[in-house]
C-alpha positions in Angstrom: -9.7 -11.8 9.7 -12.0 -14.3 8.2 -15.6 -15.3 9.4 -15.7 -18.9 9.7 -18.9 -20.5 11.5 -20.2 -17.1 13.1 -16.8 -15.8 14.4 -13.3 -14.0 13.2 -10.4 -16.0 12.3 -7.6 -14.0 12.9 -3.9 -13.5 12.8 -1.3 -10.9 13.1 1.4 -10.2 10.7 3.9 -7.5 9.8 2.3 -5.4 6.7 2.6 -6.5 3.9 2.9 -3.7 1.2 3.1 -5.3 -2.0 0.4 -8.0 -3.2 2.2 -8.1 -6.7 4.4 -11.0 -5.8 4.2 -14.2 -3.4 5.4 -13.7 -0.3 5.8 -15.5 3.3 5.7 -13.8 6.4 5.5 -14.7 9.7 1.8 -14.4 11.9 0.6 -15.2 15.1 -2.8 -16.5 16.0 -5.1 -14.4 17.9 -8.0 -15.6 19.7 -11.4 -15.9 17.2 -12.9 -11.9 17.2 -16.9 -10.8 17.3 -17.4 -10.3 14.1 -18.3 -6.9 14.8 -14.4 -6.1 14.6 -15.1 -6.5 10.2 -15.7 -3.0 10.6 -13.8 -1.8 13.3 -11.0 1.2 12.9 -9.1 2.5 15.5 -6.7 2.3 19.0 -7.1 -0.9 20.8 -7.8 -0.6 24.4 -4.8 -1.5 26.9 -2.2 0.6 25.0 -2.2 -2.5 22.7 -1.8 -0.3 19.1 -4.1 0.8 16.5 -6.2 -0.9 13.6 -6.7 0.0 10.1 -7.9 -1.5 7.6 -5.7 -1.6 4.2 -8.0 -4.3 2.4 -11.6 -5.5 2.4 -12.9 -8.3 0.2 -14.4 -11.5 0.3 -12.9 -15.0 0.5 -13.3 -18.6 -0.7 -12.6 -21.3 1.9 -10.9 -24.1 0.1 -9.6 -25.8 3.6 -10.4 -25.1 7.0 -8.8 -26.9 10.2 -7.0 -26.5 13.5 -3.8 -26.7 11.7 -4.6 -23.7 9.3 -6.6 -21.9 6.5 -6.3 -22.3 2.8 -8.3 -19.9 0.7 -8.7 -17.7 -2.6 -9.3 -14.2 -1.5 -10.8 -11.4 -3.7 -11.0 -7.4 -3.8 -10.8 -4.9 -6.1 -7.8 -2.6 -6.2 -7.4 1.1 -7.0 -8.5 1.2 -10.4 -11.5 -1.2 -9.9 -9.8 -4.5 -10.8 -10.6 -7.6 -9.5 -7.7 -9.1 -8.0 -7.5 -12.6 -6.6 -4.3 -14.8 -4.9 -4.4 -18.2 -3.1 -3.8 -17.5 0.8 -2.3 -20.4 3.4 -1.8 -19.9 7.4 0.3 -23.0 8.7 1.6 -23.9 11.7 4.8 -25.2 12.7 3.6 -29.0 13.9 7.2 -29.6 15.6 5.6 -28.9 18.8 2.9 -31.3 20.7 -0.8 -29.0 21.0 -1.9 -29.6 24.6 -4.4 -27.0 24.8 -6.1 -23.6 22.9 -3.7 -21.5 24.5 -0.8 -23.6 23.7 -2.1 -23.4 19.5 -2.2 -19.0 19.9 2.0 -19.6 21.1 3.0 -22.0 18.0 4.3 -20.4 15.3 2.7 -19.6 12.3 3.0 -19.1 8.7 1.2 -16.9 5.8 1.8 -17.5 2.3 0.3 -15.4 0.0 1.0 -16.8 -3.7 -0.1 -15.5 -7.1 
């Protein structure tokens, strides 16, 4: 999640265990949460699964569109070290966008580099 003008970008992805080494992974856009959710642990309503959180940290927009998010994000890990890697959700533009709900069914993209 990532609070762009007073709401929660967000995506789901399978986890991703190791931030040691780039990676891409599949994700799917989820409607923009409250950002009340920063903080939120626990079962989703609707039998829809759980949420925990695994990371918390801040971010640097560095591009911010329809068509995806580019940014540096920053936390500190076990030992206290600041850690930092360049972060990218895409989309697949093969498809035509006719509506909102159409961009939450495209296929996206995370690449988290080094």
């Amino acid at each position: 999640m990532f609070e762009i003008d007073g709401s929660l970008r967000t995506w789901a992805t399978e986890p991703i265990t190791n931030l040691d080494q780039a990676t891409e992974v599949a994700a799917t856009r989820l409607p923009n949460h409250r950002l009340h959710y920063l903080s939120f642990e626990g079962e989703i309503s609707g039998d829809r699964g759980t949420v925990r959180r695994i990371l918390a940290g801040t971010f640097t927009a560095e591009d911010v569109s329809v068509d995806g998010l580019c940014a540096t994000i920053r936390w500190s890990d076990s030992n206290g070290q600041s850690q930092s890697r360049q972060l990218e959700f895409y989309r697949n533009l093969t498809g035509i966008r006719s509506s909102d709900e159409a961009e939450m069914r495209e296929p996206w993209c995370l690449r988290l580099g080094l």
